[in-house]
Residue, then its C-alpha position, 0 to 999 in steps of 0.5 A: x213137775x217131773x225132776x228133769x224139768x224142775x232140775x231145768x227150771x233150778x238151773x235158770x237162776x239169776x242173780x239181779x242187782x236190787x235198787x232202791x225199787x226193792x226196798x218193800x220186797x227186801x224188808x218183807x223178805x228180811x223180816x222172815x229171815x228175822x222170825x226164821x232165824x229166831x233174830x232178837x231184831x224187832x224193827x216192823x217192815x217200815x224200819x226195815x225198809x229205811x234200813x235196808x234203803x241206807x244199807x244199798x245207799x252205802x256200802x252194801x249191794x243186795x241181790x235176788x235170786x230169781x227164776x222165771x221172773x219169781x223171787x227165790x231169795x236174796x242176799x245182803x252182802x258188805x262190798x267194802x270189807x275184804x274178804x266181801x261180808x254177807x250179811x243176809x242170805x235168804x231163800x224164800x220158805x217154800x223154796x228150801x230144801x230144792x237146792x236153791x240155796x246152795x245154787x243161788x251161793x255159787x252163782x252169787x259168788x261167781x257174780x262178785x268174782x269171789x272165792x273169800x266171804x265172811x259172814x255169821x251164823x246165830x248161835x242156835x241156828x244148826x239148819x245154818x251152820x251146816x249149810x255153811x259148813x257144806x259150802x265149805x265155810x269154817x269157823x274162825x272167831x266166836x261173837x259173844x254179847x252180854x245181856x245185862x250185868x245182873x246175870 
């Protein structure tokens, strides 16, 4: 596909509200960000989905992107917090590396009508921090956990 027409196609990206509909796509999409993002989580896809169901249920709003009727990604993100709390950002394995990311977060936050967005980034994951920090995102606050006493 020539550049100019792959550029045309990037630009088509929509941002769809998720509903409970897209429970099973959510979970099978977040499990990959679980095992890309080397997540300690070990939930399998039916956990997933019950949680993901309970999340869109409450506080939370899930969004898709998409283009030319193909999933590209999706995000999680937490609408009773301020600044608005993303909690899942995700673009599909064969997507990255095109721009899709960095086009789905703009227009995602031109959606919500906000400038202001906190979320976290696991420690080892470099790939994320510099997306982030490319965004313009900036450190604020270390989240530390301890394991176990015996170390």
């Amino acid at each position: 596909m020539p550049v100019r027409s792959f550029l045309m196609k990037r630009h088509n990206l929509t941002i769809q509200l998720c509903t409970t509909d897209d429970v099973e796509l959510l979970a099978v999409l977040n499990k990959q960000l679980i095992e890309d993002e080397k997540h300690d989580n070990t939930m399998d896809i039916e956990q997933l989905k019950a949680r993901m169901k309970h999340f869109i249920e409450t506080d939370y709003r899930a969004y898709k992107f998409v283009v030319s009727d193909e999933v590209r990604g999706y995000a999680l993100v937490n609408h009773s917090r301020s600044p608005l709390y993303l909690r899942h950002f995700f673009i599909c394995r064969k997507d990255r590396r095109n721009g899709y990311g960095k086009l789905a977060f703009v227009k995602l936050t031109e959606c919500l009508n906000t400038k202001e967005m906190d979320l976290e980034v696991m420690h080892w994951n470099e790939a994320a921090h510099h997306f982030w920090k490319s965004l313009g995102f900036k450190e604020r606050s270390v989240y530390m956990r301890l394991e176990s006493l015996d170390k």
